[in-house]
N, C-alpha and C positions, 0 to 999 in steps of 0.2 A: 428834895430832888433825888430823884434815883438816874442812874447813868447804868448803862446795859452795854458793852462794848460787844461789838461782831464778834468776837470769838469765843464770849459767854453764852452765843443762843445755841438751843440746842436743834439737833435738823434728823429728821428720819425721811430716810428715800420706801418709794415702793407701796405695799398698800395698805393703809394706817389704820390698823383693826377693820373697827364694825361702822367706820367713817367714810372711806373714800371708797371708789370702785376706778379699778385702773390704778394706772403708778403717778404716783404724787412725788414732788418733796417737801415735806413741811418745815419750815422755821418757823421754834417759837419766841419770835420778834422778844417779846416783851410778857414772861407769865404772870398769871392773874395778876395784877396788882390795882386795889382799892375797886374790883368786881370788874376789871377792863383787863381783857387780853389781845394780843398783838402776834397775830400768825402771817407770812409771807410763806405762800404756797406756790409750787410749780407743779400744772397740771401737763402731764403728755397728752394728744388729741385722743378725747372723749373721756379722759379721767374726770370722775368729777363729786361731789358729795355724796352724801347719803341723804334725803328728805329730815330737815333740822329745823329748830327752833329757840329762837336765843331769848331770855329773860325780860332784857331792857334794848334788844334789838342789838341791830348789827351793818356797818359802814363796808363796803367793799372798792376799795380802789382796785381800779385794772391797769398796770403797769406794763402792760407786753402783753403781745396774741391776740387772738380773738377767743371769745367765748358766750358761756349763756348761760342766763338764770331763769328761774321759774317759780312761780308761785300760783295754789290752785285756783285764782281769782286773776294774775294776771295771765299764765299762761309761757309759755319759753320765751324770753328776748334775745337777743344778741347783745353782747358785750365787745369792746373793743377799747383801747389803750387812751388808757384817760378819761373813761367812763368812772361814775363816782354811784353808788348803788347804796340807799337806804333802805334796810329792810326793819319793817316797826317790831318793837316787843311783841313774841308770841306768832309771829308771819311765819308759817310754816315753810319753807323755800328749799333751794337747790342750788349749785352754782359750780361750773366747772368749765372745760375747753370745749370746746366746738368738733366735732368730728374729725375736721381736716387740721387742726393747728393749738398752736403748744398755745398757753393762756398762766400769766403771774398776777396773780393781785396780793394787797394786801388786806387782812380782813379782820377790823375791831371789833370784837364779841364784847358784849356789856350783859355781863350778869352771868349766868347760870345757862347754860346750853344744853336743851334737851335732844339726843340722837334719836330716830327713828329710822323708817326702811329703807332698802337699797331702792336707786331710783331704775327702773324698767330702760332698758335699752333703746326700746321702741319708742318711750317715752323722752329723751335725752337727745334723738334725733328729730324729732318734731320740731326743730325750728323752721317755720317756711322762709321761702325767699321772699314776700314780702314784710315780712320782719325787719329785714334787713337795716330798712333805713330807721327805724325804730329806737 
């Protein structure tokens, strides 16, 4: 067993290298350990990833706000508190706040996370209102 006490993680405010766009806070919940990492993130509205891909995939609870993911096969969704988000190994995706509102999840990376491009602005606002109920 490993025990990780709140005052052990470590947290960066603002905007985390060649990762996020917008200001974040990242906590890292729980690092790598046995290929599973444990990030709890606070996105400000419209903060949100860079275009990523995770080895053995990637869990995303949404504990607060609203928000939204994407992937080039589904397309932008809405997220919202309490939403549970499986993304398969290799899903190239996106995920961050919603234009208008702050958005926490937390997010289990399994394996090896490859970074790619910043996600287009234009593109990050594409959620339609029919989405919504989605």
């Amino acid at each position: 067993m490993r025990l990780i006490h709140g005052t052990e993680q470590a947290g960066t405010a603002g905007k985390t290298g060649s990762k996020f766009t917008g200001t974040v806070h990242n906590y890292l919940t729980m690092p790598s350990t046995d290929g599973v990492t444990i990030n709890t993130v606070n996105f400000s509205p419209g903060a949100r990833t860079h275009w990523h891909e995770h080895e053995h995939g990637q869990i995303l609870q949404v504990l607060a706000g609203r928000g939204l993911v994407c992937t080039g096969a589904d397309g932008v969704r809405v997220l919202r508190a309490g939403d549970t988000v499986w993304c398969p190994p290799g899903e190239r995706h996106w995920h961050g706040a919603a234009p208008d509102s702050f958005m926490t999840h937390t997010a289990i990376s399994l394996g090896t996370t490859r970074w790619a491009e910043e996600v287009a602005d234009e593109h990050s606002a594409a959620a339609p209102a029919a989405q919504e109920g989605q």
